[in-house]
C-alpha positions in Angstrom: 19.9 -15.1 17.2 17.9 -14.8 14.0 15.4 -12.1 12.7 11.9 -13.2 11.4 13.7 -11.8 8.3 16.5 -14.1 8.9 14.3 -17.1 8.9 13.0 -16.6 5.9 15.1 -15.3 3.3 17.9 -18.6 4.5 14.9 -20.9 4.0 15.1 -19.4 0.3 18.0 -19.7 -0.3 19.1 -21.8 -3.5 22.6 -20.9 -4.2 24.8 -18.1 -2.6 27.3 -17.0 -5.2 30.6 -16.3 -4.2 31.3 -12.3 -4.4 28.2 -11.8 -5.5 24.2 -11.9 -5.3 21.8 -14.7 -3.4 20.3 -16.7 -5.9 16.4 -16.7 -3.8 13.7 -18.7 -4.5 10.3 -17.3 -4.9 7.1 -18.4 -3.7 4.7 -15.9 -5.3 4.8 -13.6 -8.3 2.2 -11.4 -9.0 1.5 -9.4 -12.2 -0.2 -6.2 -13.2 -0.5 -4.7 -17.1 2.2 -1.9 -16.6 5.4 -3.8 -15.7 4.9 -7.1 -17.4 4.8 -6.8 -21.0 9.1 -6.6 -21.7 9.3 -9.4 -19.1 6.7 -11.7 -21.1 8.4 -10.8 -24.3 11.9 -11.5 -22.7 10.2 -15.2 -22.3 9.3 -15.2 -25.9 12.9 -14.0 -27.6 14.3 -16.7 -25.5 12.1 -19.6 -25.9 11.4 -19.8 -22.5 8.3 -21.1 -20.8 6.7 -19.5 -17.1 8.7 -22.5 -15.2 5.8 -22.7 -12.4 2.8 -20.9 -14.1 0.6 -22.2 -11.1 2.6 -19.8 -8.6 2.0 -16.8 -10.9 -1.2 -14.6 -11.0 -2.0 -11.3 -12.7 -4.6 -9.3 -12.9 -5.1 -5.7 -14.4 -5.4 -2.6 -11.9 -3.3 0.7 -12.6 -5.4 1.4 -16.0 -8.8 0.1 -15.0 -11.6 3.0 -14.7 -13.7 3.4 -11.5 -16.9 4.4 -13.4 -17.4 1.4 -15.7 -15.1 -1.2 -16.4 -16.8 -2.3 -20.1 -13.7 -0.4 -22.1 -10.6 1.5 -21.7 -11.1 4.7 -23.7 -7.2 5.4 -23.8 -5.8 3.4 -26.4 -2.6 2.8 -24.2 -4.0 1.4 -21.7 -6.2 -0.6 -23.2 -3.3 -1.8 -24.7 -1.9 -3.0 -21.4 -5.0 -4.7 -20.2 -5.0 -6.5 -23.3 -1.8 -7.2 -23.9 -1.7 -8.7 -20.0 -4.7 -11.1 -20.8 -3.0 -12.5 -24.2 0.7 -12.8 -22.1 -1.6 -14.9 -19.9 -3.6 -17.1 -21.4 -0.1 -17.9 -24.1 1.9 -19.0 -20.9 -0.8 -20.4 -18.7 -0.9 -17.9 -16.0 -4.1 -17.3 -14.2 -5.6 -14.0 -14.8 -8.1 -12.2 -12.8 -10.0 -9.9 -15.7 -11.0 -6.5 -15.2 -14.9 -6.2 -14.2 -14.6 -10.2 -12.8 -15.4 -10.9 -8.6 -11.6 -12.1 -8.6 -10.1 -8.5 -9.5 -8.7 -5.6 -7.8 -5.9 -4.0 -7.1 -3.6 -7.0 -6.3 -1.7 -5.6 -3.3 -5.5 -6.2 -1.7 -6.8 -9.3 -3.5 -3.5 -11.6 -2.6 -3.9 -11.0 0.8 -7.8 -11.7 1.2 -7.4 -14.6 -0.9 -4.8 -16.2 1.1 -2.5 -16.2 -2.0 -0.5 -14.1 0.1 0.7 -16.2 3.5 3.7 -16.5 6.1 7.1 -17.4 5.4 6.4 -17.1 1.5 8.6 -15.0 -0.7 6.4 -12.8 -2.5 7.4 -10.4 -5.3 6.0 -8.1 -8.3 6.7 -5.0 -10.7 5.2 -2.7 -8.3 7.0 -0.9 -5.8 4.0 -1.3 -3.2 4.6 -4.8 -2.8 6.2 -4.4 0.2 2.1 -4.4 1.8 2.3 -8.3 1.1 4.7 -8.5 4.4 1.5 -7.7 6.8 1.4 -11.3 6.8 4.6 -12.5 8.1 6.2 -12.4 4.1 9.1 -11.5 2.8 7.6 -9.2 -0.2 9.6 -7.3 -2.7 9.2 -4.7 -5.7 11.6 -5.7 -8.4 11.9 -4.5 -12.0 11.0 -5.7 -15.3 13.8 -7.2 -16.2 13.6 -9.5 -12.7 9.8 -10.3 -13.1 11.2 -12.1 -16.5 13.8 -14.4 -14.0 11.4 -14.9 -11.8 9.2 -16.2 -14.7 11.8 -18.5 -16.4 13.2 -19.5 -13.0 11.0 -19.2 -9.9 14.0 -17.5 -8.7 15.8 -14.5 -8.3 19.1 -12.9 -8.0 19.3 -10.2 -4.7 21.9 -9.2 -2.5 20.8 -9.5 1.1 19.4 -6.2 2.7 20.2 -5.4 6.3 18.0 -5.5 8.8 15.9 -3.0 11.3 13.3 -3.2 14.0 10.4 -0.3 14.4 8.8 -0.5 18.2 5.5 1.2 18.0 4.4 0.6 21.9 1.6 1.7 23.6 -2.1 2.8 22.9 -3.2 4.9 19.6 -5.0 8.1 20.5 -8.8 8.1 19.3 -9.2 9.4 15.5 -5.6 7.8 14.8 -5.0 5.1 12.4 -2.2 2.6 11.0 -1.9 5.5 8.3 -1.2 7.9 10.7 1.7 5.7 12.3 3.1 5.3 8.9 3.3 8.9 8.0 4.4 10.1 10.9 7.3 6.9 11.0 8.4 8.6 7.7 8.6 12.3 9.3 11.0 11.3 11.9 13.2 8.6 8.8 12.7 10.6 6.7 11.7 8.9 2.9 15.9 7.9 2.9 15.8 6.4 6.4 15.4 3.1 5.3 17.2 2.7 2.6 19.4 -0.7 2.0 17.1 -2.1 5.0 14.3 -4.8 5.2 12.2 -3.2 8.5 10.3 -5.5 10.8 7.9 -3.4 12.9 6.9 -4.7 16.2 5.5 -3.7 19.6 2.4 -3.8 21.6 1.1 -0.7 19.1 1.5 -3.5 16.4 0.5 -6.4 18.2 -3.0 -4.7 18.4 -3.0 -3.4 15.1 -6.1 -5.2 12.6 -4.8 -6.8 9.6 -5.9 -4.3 7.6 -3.7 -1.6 9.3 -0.9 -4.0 9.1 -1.5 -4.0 5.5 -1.4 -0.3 5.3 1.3 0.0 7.6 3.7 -2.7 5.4 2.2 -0.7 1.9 4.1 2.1 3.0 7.4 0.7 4.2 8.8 1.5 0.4 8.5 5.3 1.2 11.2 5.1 3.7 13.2 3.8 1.1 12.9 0.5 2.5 13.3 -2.7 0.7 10.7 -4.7 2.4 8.4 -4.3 5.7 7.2 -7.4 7.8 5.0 -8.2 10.8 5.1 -11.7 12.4 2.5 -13.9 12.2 0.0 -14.0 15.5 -3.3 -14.8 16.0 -5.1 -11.8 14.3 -3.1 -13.2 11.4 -4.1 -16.8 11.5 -8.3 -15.4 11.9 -7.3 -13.6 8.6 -5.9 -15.8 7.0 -8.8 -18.8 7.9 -10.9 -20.1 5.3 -9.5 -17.4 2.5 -9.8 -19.0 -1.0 -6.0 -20.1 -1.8 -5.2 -20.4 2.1 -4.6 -24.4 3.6 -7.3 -25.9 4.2 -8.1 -28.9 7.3 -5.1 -30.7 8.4 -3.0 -28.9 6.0 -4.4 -25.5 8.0 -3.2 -27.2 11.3 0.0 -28.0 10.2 0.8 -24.9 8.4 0.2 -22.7 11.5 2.6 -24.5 13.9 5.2 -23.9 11.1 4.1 -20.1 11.4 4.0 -20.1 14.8 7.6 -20.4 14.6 8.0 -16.9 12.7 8.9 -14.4 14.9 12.6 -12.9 15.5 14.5 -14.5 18.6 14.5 -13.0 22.1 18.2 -12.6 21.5 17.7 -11.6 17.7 20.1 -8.1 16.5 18.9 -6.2 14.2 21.5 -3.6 12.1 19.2 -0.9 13.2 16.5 -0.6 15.9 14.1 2.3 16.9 11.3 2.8 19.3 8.9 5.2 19.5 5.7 5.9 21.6 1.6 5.6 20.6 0.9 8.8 22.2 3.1 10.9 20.5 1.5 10.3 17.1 -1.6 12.5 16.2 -3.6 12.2 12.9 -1.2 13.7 10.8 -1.5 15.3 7.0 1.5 16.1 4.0 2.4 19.3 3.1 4.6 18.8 0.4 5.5 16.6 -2.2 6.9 13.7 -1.1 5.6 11.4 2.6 8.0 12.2 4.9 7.2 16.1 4.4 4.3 15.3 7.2 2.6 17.1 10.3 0.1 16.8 12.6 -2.8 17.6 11.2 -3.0 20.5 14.5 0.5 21.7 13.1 1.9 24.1 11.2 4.3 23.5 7.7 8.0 24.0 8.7 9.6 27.2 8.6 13.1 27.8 6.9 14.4 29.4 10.3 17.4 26.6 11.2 17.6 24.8 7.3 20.9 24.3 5.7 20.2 26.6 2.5 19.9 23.2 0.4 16.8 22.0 2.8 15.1 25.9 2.5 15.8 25.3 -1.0 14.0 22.1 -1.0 11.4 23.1 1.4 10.4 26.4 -1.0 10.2 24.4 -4.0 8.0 21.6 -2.4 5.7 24.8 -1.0 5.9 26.6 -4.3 4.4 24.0 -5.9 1.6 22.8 -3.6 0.6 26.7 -2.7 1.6 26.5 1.7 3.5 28.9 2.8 6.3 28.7 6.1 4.3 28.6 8.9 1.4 28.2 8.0 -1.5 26.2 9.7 -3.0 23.7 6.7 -6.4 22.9 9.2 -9.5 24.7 7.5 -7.2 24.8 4.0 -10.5 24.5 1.2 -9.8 21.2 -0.3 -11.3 20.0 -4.0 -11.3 16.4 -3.9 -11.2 13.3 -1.8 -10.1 10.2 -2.7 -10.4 7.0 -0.6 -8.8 4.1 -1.6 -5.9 2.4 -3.4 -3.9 -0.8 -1.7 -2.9 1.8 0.7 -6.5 2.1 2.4 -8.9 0.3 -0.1 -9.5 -2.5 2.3 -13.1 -2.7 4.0 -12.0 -1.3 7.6 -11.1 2.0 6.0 -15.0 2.5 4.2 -16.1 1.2 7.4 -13.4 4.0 9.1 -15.2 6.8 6.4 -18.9 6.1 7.0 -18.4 6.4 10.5 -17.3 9.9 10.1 -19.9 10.5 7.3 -23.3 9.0 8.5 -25.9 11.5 9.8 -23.9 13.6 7.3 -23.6 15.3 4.0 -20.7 15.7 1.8 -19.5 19.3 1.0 -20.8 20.7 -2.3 -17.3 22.3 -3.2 -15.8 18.8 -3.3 -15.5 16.1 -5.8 -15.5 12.9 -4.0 -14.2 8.9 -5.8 -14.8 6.5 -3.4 -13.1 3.4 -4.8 -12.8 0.3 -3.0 -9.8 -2.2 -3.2 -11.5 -5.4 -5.0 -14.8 -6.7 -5.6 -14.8 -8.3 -2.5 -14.3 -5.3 -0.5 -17.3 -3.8 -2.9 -19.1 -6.6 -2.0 -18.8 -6.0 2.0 -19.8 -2.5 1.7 -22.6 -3.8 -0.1 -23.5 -6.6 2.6 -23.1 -4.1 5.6 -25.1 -1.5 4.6 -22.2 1.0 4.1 -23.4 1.9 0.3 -26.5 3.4 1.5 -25.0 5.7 4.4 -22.1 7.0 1.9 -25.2 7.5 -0.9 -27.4 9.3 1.5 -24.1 11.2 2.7 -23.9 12.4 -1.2 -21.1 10.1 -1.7 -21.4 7.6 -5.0 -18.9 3.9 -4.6 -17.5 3.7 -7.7 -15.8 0.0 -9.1 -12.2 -1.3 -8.3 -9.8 0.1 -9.4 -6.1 1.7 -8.6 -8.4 4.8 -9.9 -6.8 7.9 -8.3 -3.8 7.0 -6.6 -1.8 7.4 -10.0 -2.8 9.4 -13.3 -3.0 6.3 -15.7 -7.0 6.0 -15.9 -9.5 8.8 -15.8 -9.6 10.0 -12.3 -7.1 12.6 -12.6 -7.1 15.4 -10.0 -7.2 18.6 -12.3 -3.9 20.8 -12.5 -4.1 23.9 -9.2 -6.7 21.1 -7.5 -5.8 20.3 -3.9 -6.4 16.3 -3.3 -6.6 15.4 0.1 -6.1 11.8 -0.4 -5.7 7.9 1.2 -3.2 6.8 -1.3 0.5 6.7 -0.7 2.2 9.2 -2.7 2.0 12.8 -3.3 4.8 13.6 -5.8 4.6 16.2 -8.3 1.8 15.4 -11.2 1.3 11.9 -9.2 -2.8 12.8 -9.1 -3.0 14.3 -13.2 -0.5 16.9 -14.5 -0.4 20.0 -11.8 -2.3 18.5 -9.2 -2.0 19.2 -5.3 -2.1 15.9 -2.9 -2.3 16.0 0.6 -1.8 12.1 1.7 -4.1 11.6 5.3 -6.3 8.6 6.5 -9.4 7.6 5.8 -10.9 9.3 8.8 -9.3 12.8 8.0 -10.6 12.5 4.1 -14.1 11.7 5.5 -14.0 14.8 7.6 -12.5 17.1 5.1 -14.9 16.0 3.0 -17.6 17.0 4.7 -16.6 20.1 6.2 -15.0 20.9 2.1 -11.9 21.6 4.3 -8.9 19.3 5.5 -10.5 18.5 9.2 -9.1 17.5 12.2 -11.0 14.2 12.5 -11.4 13.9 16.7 -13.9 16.4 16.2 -16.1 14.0 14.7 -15.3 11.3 17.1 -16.9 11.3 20.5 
């Protein structure tokens, strides 16, 4: 009667104290320059070592530019990056430097180097963690103050979440993606929905879902309010996974697939929660306000205050105030002033490959600024291999260098303040894209139309 999450987090367990948190083991801890320094320096007041340096790898991503990656310009983060390589190389971690093959953002480089696999715990100072669980992980944001346990321990204290299932079933409509399914999930949950729950999501939708919408899917679980999303392990995992830098490798391969063969919840498995919901009712769907789950599809029109409990019309007229919409009002053919493409949302080679067919034959819109920025190098690399640099460069489009780049203003591609961002990343909060800036969150193949037509696009008419 056990969930996949089930199965995992009591095969962590170390200790249950009594009235009070699991003591978990952890399998994986990944670090970035933001959220690390306190917890390295925690290590230092105390006297402590890393207790397993060789399960711990950082790299720099939030402050790294997207136009050359020889220096930082703002002394902040420059500071980060640095101080992240000197925590490293004190306590023996391995570190992935900015502007090396090994570096990206590192909710896309564990994954496609198989440092991210079934069954593990996985867990970092980043919120987005949650992508890690594509794989059949259990993978967890936690704050500063855990990363330092986890450091000094390998382990961490958490009280255990309940547990719901997401059905997707059924075929995706043409000009639909895995981003699509996500924002639209968050629509009907709301960005509370989840709250106090880790979500498996399941189905024949999912079951025919790449990795790299799995990824994307699991990225955005922590906009629900979620504290983890998973997918079990199948075969478009184990192809994944096979032959990845850091994943088993001969016999050890063998054996480590029949153990995650055995990942998947019980036919007889209850969840706290479960909800289902159809293929062919999602439609490639945009934002209109300032948080994900204030979605639509992209042939709708923003909400209207007709019905609304004075506190939601309140709510709904700030969000609108601020990104310039009005009640009822059709965002299709809405000038847009730049595109992004990328973060570990949709930074993954499927979604360039998702973009250029949209864009080839084509040429970008001269109103719009367009950052292109792939995941890792490795990703770079592919676009490289396949030939999808030259369609986006004779498209007008330039590929800039890994980075987290636009998805948050903390290097130098900020959106402008009054600019309207129509934008693959995950969040469109107030100020998330610079100070002042407008995001409408969409998929890759709705920012490669928009961006050719200059206006947010109903991708289908692209797409035979």
């Amino acid at each position: 009667m056990n969930t996949l999450f089930d199965k995992i987090w009591d095969k962590h367990v170390v200790q249950t104290v009594t009235d009070g948190p699991t003591q978990l083991y952890i399998d994986r801890l990944y670090c970035h320059e933001v959220t690390t320094p306190q917890a390295f320096d925690t290590l230092r007041d105390k006297g402590l070592k890393v207790f397993r340096p060789d399960h711990v790898f950082a790299m720099p991503d939030h402050n790294t530019p997207s136009d050359q990656q020889e220096r930082i310009d703002d002394p902040i983060g420059r500071k980060q990056v640095e101080t992240l390589k000197a925590n490293c190389e004190e306590f023996g971690v391995k570190h992935f430097a900015m502007g090396t093959k090994d570096n990206g953002i590192i909710h896309v480089v564990g994954p496609e180097k198989g440092l991210s696999l079934p069954g593990m715990t996985i867990v970092c100072g980043d919120s987005h963690t949650s992508t890690h669980g594509a794989v059949g992980a259990l993978a967890m944001g936690i704050g500063t103050s855990e990363v330092a346990q986890v450091l000094a321990s390998e382990t961490i204290l958490q009280s255990k979440p309940k547990s719901m299932r997401i059905n997707i079933e059924g075929e995706l409509q043409p000009g639909v993606t895995a981003k699509d399914v996500a924002l639209y999930i968050m629509a009907q949950m709301t960005t509370s929905g989840a709250t106090g729950y880790v979500v498996e999501y399941a189905g024949s939708t999912i079951r025919n879902m790449s990795m790299e919408g799995r990824l994307t899917l699991s990225n955005l679980s922590i906009e629900m309010g979620s504290r983890a999303g998973i997918i079990a392990p199948d075969e478009t995992t184990f192809a994944y996974l096979k032959g990845r830098e850091y994943a088993p490798k001969g016999a050890e391969w063998d054996k480590a697939v029949e153990y995650w063969k055995t990942l998947k919840s019980d036919d007889d498995a209850v969840f706290d929660k479960e909800v289902t919901y159809r293929a062919e009712d999602i439609a490639p769907r945009i934002t209109y306000g300032t948080n994900p789950g204030a979605g639509i599809a992209i042939d709708g029109t923003v909400p209207t205050m007709e019905s609304m409990s004075a506190e939601e019309a309140a709510q709904l007229e700030s969000q609108l105030t601020y990104m310039q919409f009005k009640p009822g009002e059709k965002l299709e053919g809405h000038p847009v002033d730049y595109v992004f493409l990328g973060a570990c949302t949709n930074g993954r080679i499927e979604d360039f490959r998702a973009f250029a067919s949209i864009v080839k034959g084509k040429k970008k819109a001269d109103n719009v600024v367009a950052w292109l920025v792939p995941g890792s190098w490795l990703v770079r690399q592919q676009i490289i291999d396949e030939g999808i640099d030259k369609i986006l460069e004779e498209a007008g489009f330039e590929l800039r260098l890994p980075s987290c780049s636009s998805c948050l203003a903390m290097n130098p591609d900020k959106v402008p303040a009054g600019k309207l961002s129509i934008s693959t990343s995950n969040r469109n909060f107030v100020g998330r894209q610079g100070p002042g800036a407008r995001t409408v969150l969409a998929s890759p193949l709705t920012v490669a139309a928009s961006a050719i037509t200059g206006v947010i696009t109903d991708p289908r008419k692209f797409i035979d």
